[in-house]
C-alpha positions as CSV (number, residue, x, y, z in Angstrom):
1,X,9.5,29.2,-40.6
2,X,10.1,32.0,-38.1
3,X,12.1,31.5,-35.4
4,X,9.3,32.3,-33.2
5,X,6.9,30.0,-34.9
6,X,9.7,27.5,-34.6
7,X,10.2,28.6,-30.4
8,X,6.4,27.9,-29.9
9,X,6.6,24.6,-31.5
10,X,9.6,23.5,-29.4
11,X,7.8,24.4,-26.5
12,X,4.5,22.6,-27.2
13,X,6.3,19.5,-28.3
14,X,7.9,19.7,-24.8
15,X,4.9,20.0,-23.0
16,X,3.1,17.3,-24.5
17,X,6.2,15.0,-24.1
18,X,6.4,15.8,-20.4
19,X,2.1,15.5,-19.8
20,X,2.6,12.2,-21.5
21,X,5.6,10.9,-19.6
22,X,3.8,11.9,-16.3
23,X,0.9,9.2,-16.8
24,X,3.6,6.3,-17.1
25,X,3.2,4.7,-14.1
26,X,0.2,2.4,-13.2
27,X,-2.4,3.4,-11.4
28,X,-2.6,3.1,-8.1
29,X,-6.8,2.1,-8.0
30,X,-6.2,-0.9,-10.1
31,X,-3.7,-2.3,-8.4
32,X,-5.0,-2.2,-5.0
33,X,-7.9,-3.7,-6.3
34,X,-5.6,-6.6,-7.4
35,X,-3.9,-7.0,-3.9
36,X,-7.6,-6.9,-2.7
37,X,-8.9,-9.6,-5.1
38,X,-5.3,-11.7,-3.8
39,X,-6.4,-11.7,-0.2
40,X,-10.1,-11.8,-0.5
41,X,-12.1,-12.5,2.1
42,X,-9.9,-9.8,4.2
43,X,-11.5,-6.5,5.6
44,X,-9.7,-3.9,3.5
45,X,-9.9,-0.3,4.7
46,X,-8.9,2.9,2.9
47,X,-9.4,6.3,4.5
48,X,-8.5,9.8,2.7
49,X,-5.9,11.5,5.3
50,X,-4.1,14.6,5.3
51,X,-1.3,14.7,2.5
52,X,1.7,14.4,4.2
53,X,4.7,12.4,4.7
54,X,4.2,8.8,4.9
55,X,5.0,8.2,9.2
56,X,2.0,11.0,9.6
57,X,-0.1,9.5,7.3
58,X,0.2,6.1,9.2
59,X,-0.7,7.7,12.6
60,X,-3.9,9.4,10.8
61,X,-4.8,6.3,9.7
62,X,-4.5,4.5,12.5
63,X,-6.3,7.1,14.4
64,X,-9.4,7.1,11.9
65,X,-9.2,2.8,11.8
66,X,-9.4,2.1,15.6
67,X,-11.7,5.0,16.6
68,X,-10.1,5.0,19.7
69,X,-8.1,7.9,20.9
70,X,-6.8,6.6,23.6
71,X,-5.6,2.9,22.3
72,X,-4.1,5.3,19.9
73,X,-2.0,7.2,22.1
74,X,-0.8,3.8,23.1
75,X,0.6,2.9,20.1
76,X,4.4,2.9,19.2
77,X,4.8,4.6,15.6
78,X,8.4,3.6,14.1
79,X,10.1,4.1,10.4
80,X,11.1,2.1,7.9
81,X,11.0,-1.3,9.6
82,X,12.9,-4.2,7.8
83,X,9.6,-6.6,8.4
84,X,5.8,-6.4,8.8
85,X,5.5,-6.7,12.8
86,X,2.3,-8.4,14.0
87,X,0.6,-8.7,17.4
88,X,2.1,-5.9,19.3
89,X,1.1,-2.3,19.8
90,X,3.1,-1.0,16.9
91,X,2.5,0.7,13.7
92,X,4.7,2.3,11.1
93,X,6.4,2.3,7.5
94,X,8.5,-0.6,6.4
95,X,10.4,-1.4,3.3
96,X,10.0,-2.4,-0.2
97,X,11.5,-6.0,1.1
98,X,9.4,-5.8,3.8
99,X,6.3,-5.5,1.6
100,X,7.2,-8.0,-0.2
101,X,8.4,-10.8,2.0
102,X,4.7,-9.5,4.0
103,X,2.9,-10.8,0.7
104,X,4.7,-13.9,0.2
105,X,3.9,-14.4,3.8
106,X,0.2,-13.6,3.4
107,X,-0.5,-16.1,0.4
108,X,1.8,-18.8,2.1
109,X,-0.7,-18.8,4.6
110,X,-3.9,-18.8,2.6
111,X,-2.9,-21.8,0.7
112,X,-1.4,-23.7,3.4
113,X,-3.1,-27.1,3.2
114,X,-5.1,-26.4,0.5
115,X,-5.4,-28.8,-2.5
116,X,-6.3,-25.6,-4.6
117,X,-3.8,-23.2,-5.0
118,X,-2.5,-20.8,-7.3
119,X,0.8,-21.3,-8.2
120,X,0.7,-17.6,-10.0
121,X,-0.8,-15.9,-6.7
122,X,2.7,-15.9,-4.9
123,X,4.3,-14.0,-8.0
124,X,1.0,-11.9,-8.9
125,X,1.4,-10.5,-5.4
126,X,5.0,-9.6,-6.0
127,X,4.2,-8.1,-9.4
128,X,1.7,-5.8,-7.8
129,X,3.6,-4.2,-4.9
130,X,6.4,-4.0,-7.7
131,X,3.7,-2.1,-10.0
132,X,2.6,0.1,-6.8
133,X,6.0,1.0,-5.6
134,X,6.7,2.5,-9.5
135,X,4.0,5.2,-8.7
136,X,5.6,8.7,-7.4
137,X,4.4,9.1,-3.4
138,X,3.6,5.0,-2.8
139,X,5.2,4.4,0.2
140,X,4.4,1.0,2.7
141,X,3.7,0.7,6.5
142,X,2.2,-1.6,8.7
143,X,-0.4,-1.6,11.9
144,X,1.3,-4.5,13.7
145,X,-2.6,-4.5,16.5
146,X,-4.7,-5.1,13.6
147,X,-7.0,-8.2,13.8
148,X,-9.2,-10.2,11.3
149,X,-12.9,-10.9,11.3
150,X,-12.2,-14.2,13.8
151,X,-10.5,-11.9,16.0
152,X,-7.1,-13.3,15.8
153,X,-4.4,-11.4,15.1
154,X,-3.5,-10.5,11.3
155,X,-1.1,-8.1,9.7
156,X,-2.6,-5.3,8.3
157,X,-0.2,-4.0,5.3
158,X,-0.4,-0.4,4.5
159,X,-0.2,0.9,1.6
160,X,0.0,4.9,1.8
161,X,-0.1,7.2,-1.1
162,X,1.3,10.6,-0.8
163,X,0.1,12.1,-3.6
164,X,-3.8,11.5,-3.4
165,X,-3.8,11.2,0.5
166,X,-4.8,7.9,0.6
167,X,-4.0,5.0,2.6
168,X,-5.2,1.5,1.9
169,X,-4.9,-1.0,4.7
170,X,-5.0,-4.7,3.1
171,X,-5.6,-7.2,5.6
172,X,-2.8,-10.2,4.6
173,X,-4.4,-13.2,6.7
174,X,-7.9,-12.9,5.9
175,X,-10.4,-15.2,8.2
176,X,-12.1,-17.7,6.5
């Protein structure tokens, strides 16, 4: 075999190897759907944004969620917040412990004096904003003014997606 012939299959091998290790995380679709399924009953949003990084994406969102220019100029946008905030005027990214302490929080309190619960939903939540984080470009945030269907305060989890431009806000105390 040539040394050419051999180059060009060096170079193909390569490729292929690198296409195919690009599709090893999960998806990001299927997994919010999970988080969805977790705390159903919530009113879930997701709105395309501007590709950007994740603090700009937030404000976008916000912006396109409360329809309201001004309340949005009244908001308080911070980084990297060590919990999910709720009940203020505040919105922002927060941590991978964050997300997941929010989560833990949010099933807590759908099966607090139920006789039915899930024993599994606590750690399926965990799993999933494990799974999310693993994607390249999944950040988390928060809108802290976020309320549910009964009107009462709720926290709204972000989950913001720099690669596609999405951001999914999952409502974490849903109103039953």
């Amino acid at each position: 075999m040539s040394k050419f012939a051999m180059f060009i299959m060096v170079i193909l091998c390569c490729t292929q190897s690198y296409a195919a290790n690009e599709q090893v995380p999960t998806e990001v679709g299927p997994l919010i759907v999970k988080l969805e399924s977790i705390f159903k009953g919530g009113s879930h949003q997701t709105f395309r944004v501007d590709k950007d990084y994740s603090l700009k994406m937030v404000k976008e969102f916000i912006l396109l969620y409360t329809e309201d220019e001004d309340l949005f100029n009244d908001y308080t946008f911070v980084q990297w917040q060590d919990e999910l905030q709720v009940d203020s005027q505040t919105a922002g990214t927060m941590t991978l412990k964050a997300a997941i302490s929010a989560v833990q929080d949010g099933v807590d309190y759908m099966q607090y004096g139920r006789s039915n619960v899930d024993p599994n939903l606590k750690t399926s939540a965990i799993n999933t904003i494990k799974a999310l984080k693993s994607n390249p470009g999944i950040y988390f945030g928060f809108d802290a003014m976020a309320q549910n269907s009964c009107a009462a305060p709720t926290p709204l989890m972000l989950v913001i997606d720099t690669v596609s431009g999405l951001v999914y806000g999952i409502e974490l105390n849903p109103c039953w």
